[in-house]
HTML snippet that shows the backbone in 3Dmol.js (N, CA, C, O; Angstrom):
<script src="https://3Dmol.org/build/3Dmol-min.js"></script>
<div id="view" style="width:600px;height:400px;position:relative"></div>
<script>
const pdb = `
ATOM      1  N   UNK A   1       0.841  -1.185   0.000  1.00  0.00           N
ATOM      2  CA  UNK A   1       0.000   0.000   0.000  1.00  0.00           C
ATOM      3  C   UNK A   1       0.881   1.240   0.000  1.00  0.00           C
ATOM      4  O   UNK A   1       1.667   1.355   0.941  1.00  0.00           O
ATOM      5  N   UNK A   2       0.853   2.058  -0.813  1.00  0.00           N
ATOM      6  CA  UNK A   2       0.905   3.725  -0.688  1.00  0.00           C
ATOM      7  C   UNK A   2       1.019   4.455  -0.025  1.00  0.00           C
ATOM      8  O   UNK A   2      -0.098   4.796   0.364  1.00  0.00           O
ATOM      9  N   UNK A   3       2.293   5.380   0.740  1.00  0.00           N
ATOM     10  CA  UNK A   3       1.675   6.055   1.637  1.00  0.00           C
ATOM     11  C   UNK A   3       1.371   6.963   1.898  1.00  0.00           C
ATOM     12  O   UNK A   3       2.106   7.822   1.410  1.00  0.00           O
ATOM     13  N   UNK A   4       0.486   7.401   2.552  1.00  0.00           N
ATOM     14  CA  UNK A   4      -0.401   9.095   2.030  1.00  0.00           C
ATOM     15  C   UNK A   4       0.658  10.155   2.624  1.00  0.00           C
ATOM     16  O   UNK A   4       1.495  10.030   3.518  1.00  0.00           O
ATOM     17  N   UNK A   5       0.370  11.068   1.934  1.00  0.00           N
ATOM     18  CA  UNK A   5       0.877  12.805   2.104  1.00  0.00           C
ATOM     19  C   UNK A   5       0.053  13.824   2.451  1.00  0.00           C
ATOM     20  O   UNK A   5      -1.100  13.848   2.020  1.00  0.00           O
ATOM     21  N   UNK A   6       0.548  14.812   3.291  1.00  0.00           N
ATOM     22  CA  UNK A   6      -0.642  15.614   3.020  1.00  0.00           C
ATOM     23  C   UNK A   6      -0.066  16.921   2.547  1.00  0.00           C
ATOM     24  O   UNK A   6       0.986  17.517   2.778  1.00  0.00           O
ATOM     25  N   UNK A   7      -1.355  17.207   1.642  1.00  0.00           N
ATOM     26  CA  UNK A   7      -1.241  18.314   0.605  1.00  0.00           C
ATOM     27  C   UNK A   7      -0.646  19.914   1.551  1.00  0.00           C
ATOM     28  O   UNK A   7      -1.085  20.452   2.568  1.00  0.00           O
ATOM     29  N   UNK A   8       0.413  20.234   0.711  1.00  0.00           N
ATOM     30  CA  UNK A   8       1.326  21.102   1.426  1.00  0.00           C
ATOM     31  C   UNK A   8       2.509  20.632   2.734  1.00  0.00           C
ATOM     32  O   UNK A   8       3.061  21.403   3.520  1.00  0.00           O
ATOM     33  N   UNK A   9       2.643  19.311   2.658  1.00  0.00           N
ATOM     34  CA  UNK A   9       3.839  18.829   3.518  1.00  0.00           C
ATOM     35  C   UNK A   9       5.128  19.156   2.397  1.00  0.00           C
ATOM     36  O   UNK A   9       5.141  19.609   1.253  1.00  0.00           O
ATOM     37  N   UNK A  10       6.175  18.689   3.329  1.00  0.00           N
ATOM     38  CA  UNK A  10       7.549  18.645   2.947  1.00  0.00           C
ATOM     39  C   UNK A  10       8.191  17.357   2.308  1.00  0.00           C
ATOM     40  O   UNK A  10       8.388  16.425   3.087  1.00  0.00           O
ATOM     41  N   UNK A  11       8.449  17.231   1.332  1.00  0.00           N
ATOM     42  CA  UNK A  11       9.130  15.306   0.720  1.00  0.00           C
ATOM     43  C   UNK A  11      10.056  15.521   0.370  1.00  0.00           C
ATOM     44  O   UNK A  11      10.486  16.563  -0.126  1.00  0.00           O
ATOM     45  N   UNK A  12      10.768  14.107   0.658  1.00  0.00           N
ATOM     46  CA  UNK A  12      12.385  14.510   0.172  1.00  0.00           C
ATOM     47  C   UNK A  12      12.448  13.121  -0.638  1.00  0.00           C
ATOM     48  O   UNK A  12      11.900  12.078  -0.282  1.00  0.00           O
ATOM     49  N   UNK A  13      13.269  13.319  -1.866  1.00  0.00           N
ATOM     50  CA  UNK A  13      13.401  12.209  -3.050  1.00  0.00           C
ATOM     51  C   UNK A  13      14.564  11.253  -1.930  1.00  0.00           C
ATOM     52  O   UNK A  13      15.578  11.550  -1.299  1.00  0.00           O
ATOM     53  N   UNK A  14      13.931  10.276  -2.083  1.00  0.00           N
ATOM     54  CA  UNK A  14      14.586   8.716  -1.606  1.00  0.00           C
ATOM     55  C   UNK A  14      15.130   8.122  -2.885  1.00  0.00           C
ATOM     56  O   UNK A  14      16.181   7.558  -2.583  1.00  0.00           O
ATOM     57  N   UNK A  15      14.804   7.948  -4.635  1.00  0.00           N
ATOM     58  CA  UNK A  15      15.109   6.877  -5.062  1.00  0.00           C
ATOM     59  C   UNK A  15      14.737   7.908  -6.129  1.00  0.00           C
ATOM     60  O   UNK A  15      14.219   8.997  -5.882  1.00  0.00           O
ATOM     61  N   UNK A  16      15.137   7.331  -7.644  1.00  0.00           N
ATOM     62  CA  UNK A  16      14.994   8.021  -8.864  1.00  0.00           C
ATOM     63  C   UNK A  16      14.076   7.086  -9.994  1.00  0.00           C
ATOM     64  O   UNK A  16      14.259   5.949 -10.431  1.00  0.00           O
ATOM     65  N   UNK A  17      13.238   7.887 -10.197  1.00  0.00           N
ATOM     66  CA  UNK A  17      12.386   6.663 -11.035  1.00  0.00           C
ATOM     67  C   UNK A  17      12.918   6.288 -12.343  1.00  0.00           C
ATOM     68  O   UNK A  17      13.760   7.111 -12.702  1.00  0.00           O
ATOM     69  N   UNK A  18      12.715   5.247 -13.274  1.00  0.00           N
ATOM     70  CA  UNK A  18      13.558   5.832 -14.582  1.00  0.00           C
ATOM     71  C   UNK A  18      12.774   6.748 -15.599  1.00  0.00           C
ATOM     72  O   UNK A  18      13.045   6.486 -16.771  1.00  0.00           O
ATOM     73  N   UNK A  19      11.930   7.688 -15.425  1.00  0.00           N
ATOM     74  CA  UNK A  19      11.494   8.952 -15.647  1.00  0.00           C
ATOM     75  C   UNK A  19      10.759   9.561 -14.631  1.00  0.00           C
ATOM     76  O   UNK A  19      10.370   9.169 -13.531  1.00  0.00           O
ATOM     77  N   UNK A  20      10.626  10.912 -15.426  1.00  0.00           N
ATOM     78  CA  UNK A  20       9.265  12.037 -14.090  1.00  0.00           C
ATOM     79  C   UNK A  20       8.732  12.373 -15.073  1.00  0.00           C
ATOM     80  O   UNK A  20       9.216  12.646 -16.171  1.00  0.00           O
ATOM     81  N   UNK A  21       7.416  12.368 -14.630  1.00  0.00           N
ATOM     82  CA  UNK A  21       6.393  13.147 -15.354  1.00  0.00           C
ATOM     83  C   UNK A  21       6.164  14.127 -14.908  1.00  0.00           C
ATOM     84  O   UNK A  21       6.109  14.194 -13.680  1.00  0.00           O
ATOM     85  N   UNK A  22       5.920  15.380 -15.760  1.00  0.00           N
ATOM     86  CA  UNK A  22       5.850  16.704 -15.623  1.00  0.00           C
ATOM     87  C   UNK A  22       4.073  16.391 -14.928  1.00  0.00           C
ATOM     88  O   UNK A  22       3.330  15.416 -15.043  1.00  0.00           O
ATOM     89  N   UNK A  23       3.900  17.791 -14.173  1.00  0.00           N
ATOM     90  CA  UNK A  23       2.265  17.738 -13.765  1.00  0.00           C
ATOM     91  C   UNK A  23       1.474  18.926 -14.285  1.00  0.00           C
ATOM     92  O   UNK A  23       0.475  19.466 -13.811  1.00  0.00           O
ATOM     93  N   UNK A  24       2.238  19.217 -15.476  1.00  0.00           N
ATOM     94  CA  UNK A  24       1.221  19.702 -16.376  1.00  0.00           C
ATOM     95  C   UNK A  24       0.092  19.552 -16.630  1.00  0.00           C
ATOM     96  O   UNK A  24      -0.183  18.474 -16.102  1.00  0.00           O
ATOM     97  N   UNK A  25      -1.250  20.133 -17.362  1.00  0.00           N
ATOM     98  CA  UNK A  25      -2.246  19.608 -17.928  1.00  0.00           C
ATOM     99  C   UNK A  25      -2.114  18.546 -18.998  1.00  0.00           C
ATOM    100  O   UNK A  25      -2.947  17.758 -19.445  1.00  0.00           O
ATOM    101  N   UNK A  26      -0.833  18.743 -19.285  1.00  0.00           N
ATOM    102  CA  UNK A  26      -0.534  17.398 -20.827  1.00  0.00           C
ATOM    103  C   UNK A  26       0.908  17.333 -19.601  1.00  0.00           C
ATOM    104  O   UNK A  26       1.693  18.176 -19.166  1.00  0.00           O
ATOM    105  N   UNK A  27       0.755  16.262 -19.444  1.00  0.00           N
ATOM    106  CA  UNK A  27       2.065  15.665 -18.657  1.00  0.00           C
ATOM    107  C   UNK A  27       3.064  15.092 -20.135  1.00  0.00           C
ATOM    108  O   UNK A  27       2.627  14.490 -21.116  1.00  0.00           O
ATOM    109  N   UNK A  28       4.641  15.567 -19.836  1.00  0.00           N
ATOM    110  CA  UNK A  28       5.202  15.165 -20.629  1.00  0.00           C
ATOM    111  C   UNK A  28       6.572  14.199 -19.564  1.00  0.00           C
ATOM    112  O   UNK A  28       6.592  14.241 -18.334  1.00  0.00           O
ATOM    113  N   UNK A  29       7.529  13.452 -20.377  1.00  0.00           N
ATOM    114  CA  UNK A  29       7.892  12.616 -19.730  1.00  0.00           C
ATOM    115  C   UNK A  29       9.366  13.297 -19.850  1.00  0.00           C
ATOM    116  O   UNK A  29       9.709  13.868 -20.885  1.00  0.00           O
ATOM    117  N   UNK A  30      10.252  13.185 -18.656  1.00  0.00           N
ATOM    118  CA  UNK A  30      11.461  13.496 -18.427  1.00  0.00           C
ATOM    119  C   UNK A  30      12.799  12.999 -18.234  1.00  0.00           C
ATOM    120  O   UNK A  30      12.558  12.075 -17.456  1.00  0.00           O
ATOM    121  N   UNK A  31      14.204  12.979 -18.433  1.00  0.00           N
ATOM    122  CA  UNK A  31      15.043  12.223 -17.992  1.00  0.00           C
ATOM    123  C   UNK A  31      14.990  11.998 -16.676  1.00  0.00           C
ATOM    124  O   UNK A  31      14.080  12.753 -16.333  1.00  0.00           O
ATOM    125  N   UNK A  32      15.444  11.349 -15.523  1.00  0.00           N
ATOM    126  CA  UNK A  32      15.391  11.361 -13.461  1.00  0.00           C
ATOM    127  C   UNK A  32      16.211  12.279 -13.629  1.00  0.00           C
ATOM    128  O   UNK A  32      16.217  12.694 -12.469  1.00  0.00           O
ATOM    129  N   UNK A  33      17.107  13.109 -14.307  1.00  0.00           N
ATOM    130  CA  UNK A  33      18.460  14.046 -13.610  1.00  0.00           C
ATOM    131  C   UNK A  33      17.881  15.163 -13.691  1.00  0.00           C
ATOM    132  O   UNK A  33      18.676  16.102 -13.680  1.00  0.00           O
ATOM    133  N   UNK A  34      16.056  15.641 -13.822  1.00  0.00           N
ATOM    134  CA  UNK A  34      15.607  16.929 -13.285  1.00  0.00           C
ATOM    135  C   UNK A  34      15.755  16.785 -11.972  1.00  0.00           C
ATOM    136  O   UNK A  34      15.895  17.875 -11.416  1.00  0.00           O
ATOM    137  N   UNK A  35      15.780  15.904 -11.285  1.00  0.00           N
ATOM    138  CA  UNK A  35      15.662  16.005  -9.859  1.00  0.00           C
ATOM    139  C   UNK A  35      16.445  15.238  -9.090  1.00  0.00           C
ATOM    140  O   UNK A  35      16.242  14.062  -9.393  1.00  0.00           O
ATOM    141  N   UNK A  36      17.344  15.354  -8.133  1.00  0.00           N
ATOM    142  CA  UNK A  36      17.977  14.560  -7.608  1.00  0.00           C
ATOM    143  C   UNK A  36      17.844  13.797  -6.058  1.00  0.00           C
ATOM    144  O   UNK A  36      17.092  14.381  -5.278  1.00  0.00           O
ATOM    145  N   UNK A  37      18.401  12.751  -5.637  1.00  0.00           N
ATOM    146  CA  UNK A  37      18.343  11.940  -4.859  1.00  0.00           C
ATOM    147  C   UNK A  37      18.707  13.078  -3.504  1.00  0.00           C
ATOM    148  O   UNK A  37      19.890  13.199  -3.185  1.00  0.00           O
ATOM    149  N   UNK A  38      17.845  13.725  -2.897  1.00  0.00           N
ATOM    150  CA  UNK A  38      18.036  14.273  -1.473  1.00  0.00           C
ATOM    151  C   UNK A  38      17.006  15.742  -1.789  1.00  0.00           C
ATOM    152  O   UNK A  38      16.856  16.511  -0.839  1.00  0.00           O
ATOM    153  N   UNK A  39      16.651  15.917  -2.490  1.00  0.00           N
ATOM    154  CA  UNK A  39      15.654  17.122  -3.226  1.00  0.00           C
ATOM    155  C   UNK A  39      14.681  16.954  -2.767  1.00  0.00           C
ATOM    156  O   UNK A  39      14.096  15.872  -2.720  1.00  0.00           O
ATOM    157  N   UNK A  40      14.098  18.562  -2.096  1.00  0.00           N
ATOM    158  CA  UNK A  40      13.041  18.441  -1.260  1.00  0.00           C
ATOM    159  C   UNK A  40      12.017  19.314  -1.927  1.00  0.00           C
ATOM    160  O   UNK A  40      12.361  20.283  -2.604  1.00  0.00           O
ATOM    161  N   UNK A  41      10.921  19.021  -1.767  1.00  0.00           N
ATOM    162  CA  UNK A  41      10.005  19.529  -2.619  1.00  0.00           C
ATOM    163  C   UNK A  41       8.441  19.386  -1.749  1.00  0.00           C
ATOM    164  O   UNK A  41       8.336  18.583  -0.822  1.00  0.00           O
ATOM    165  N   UNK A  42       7.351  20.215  -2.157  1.00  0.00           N
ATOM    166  CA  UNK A  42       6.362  20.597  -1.392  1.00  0.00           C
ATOM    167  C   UNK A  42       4.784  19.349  -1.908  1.00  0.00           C
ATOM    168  O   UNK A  42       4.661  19.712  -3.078  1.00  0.00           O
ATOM    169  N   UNK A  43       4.050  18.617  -1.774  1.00  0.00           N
ATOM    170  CA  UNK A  43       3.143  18.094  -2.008  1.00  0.00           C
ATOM    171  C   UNK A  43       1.966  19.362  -2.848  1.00  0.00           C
ATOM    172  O   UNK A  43       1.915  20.534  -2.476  1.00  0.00           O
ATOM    173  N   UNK A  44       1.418  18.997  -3.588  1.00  0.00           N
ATOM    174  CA  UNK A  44       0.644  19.898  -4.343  1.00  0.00           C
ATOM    175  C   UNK A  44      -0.885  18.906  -4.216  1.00  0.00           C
ATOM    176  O   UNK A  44      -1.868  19.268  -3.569  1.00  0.00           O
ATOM    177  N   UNK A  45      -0.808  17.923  -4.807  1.00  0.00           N
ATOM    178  CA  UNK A  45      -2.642  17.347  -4.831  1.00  0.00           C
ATOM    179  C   UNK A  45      -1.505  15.882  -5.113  1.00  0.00           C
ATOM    180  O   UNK A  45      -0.343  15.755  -5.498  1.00  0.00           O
ATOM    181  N   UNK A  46      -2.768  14.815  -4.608  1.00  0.00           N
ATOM    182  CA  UNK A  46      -2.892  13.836  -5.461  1.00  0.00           C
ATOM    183  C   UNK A  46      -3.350  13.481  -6.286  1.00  0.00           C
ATOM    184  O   UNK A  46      -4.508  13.859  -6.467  1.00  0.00           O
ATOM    185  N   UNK A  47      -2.690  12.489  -7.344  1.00  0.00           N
ATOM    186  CA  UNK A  47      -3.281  11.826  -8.799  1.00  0.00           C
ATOM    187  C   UNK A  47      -3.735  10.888  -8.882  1.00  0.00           C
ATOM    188  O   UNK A  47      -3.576   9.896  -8.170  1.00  0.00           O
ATOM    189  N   UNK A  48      -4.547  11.071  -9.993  1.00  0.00           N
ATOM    190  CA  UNK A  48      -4.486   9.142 -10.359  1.00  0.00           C
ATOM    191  C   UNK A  48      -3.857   8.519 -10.489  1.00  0.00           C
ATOM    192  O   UNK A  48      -2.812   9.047 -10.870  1.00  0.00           O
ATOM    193  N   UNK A  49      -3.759   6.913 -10.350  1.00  0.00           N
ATOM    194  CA  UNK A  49      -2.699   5.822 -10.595  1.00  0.00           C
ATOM    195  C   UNK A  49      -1.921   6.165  -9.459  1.00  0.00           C
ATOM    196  O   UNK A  49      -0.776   5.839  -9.772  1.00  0.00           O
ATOM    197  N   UNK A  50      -1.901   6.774  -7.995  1.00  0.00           N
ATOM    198  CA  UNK A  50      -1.006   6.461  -6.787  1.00  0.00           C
ATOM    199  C   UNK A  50       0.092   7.222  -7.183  1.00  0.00           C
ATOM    200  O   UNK A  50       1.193   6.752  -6.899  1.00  0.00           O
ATOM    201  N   UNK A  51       0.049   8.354  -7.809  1.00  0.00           N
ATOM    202  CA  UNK A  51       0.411   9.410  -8.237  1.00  0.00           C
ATOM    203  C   UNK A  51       0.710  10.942  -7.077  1.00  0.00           C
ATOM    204  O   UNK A  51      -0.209  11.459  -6.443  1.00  0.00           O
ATOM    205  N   UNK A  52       1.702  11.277  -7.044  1.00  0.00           N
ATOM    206  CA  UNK A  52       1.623  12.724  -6.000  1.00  0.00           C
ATOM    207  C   UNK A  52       2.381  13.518  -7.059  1.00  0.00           C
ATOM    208  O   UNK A  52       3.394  13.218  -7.691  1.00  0.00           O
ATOM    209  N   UNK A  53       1.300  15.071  -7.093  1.00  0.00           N
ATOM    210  CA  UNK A  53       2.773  15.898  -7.585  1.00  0.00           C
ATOM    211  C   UNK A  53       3.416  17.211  -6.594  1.00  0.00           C
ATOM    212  O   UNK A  53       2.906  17.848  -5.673  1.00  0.00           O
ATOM    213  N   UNK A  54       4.543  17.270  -7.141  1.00  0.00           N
ATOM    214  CA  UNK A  54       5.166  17.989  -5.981  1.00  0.00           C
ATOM    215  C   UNK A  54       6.001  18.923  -6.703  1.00  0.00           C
ATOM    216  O   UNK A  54       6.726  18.803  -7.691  1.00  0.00           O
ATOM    217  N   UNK A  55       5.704  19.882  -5.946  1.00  0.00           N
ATOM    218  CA  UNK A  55       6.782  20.985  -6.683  1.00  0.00           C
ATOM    219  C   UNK A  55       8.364  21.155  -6.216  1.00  0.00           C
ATOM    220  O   UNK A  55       8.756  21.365  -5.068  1.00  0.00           O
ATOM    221  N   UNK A  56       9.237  20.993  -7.516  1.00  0.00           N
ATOM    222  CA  UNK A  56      10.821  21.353  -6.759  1.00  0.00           C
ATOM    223  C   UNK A  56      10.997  22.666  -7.331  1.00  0.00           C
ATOM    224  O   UNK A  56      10.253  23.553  -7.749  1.00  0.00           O
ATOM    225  N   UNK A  57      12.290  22.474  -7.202  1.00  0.00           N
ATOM    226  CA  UNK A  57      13.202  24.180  -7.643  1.00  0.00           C
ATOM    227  C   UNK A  57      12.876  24.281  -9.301  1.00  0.00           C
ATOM    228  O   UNK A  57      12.547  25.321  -9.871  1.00  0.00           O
ATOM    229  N   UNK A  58      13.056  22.864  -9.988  1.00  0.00           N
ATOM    230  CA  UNK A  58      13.216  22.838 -11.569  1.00  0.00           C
ATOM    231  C   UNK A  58      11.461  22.802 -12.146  1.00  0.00           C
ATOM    232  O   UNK A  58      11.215  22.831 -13.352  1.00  0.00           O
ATOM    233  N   UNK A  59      10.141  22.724 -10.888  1.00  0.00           N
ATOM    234  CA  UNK A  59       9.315  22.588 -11.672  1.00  0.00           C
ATOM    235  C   UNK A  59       8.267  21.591 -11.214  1.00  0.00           C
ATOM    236  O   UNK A  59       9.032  20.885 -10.557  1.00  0.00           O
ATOM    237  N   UNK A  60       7.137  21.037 -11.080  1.00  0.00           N
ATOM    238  CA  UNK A  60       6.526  20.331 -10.737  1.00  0.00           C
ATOM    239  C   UNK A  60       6.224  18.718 -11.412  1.00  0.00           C
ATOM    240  O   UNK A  60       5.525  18.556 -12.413  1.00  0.00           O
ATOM    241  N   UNK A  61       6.803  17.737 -10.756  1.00  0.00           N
ATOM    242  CA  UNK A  61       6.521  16.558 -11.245  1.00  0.00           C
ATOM    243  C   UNK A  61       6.016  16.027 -10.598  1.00  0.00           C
ATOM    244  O   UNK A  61       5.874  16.447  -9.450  1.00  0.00           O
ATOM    245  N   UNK A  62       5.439  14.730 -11.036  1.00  0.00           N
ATOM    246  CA  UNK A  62       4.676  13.687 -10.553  1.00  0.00           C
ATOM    247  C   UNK A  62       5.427  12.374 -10.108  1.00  0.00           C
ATOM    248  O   UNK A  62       6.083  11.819 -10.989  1.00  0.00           O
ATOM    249  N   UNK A  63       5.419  12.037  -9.359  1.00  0.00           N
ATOM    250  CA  UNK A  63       6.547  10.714  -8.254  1.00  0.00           C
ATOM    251  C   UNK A  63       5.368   9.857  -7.701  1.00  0.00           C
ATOM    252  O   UNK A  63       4.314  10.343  -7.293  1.00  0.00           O
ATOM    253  N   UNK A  64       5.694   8.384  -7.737  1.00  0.00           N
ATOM    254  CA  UNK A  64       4.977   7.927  -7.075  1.00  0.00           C
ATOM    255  C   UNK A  64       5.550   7.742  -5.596  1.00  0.00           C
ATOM    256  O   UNK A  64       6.735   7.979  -5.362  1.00  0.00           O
ATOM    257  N   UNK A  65       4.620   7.287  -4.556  1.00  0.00           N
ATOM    258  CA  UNK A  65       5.269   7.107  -3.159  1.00  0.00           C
ATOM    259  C   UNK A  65       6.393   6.274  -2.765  1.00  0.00           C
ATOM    260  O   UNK A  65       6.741   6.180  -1.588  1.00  0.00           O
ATOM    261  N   UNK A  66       6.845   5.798  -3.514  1.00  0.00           N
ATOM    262  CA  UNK A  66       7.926   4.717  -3.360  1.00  0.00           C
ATOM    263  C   UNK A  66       9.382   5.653  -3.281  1.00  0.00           C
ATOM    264  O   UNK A  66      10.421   5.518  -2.634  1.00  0.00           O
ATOM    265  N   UNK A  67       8.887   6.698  -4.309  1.00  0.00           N
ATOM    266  CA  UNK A  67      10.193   7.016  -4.173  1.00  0.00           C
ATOM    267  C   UNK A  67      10.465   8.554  -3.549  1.00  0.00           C
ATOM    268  O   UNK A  67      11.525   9.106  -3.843  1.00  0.00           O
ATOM    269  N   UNK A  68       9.779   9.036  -2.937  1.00  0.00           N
ATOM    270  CA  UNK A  68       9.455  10.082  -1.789  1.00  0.00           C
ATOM    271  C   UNK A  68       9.396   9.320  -0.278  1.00  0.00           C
ATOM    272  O   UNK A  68       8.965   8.190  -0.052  1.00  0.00           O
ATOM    273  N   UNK A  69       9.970  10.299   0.696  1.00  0.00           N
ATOM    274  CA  UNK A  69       9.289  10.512   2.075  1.00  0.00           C
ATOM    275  C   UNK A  69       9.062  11.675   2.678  1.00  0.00           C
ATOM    276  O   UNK A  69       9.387  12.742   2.157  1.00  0.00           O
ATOM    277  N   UNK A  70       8.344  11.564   4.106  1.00  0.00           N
ATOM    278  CA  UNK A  70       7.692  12.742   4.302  1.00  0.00           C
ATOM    279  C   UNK A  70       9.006  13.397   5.119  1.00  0.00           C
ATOM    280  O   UNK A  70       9.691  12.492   5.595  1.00  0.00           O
ATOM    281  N   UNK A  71       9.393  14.380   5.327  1.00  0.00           N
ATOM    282  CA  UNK A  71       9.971  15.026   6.183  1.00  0.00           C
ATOM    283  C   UNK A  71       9.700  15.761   7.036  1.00  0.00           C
ATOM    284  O   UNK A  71      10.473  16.015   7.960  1.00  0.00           O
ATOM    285  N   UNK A  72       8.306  16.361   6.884  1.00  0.00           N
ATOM    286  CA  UNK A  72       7.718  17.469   7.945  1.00  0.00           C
ATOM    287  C   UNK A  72       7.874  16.526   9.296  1.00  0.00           C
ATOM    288  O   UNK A  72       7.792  15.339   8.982  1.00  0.00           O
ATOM    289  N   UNK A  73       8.051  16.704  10.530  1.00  0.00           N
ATOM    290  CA  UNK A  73       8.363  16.148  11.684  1.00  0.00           C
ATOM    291  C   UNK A  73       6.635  15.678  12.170  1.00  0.00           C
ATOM    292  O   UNK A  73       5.895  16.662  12.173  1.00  0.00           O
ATOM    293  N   UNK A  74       6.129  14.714  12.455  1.00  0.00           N
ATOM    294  CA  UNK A  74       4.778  15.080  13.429  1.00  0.00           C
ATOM    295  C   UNK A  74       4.852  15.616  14.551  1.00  0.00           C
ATOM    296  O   UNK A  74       5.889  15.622  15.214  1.00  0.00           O
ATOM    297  N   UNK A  75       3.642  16.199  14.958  1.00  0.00           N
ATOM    298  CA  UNK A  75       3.379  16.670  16.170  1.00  0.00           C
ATOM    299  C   UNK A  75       3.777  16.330  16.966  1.00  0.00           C
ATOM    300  O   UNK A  75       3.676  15.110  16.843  1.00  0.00           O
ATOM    301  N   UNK A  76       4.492  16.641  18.339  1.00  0.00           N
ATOM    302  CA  UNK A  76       4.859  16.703  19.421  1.00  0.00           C
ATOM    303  C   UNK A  76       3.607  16.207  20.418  1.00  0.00           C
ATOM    304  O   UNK A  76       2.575  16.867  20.533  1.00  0.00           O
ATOM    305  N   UNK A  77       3.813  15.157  21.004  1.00  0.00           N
ATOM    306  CA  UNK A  77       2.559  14.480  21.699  1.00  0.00           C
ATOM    307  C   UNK A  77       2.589  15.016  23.291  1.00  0.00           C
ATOM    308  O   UNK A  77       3.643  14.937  23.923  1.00  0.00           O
ATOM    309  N   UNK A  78       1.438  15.536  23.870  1.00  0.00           N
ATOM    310  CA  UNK A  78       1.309  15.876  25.331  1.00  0.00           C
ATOM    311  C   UNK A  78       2.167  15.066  26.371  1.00  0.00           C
ATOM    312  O   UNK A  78       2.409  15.466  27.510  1.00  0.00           O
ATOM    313  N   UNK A  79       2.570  13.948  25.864  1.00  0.00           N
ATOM    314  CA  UNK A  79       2.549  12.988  26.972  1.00  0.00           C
ATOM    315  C   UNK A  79       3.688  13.055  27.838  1.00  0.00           C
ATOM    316  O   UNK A  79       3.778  12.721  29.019  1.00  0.00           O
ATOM    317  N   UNK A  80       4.723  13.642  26.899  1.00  0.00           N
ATOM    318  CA  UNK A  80       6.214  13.941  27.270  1.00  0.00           C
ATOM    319  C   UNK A  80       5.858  15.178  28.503  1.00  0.00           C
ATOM    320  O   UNK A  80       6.516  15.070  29.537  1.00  0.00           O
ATOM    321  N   UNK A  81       5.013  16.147  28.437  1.00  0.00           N
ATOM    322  CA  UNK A  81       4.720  17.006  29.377  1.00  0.00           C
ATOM    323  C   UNK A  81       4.359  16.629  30.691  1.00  0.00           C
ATOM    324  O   UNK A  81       4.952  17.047  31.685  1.00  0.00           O
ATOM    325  N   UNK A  82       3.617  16.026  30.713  1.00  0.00           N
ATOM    326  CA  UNK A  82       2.796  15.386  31.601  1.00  0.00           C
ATOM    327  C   UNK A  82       4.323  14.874  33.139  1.00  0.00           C
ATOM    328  O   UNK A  82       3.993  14.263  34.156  1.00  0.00           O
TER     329      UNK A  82
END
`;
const viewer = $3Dmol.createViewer("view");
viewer.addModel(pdb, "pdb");
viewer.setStyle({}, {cartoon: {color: "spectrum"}});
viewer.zoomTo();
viewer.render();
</script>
């Protein structure tokens, strides 16, 4: 299973697909060396086909979850206070 993002988190490229698809209205297909292995980039919406696109420095592509993770930290839980 997939794992979800949420729209406007932080992802950082784990793995290089052997292309990116642009998230254009006409998606076109790219070499992986628009984007590189440690490149952090913002969640925009999800797609079809288990699809996320995300915006980097070079532009917005489409990655599936395999090869993203999330980086935003979660919340800080009460319990440590307590």
């Amino acid at each position: 299973m997939s794992e979800e993002f949420i729209i406007g988190s932080k992802v950082r490229v784990i793995a290089l697909p052997p292309y990116v698809k642009t998230a254009d209205p006409m998606p076109m297909l790219r070499p992986p060396d628009v984007i590189h292995i440690g490149e952090e980039g913002i969640v925009l919406d999800r797609r079809p086909g288990g699809y996320w696109g995300i915006r980097f420095a070079k532009g917005a592509f489409l990655l599936d979850s395999q090869y993203i993770e999330s980086i935003d930290k979660p919340p800080a839980s009460n319990e440590a206070e307590s």
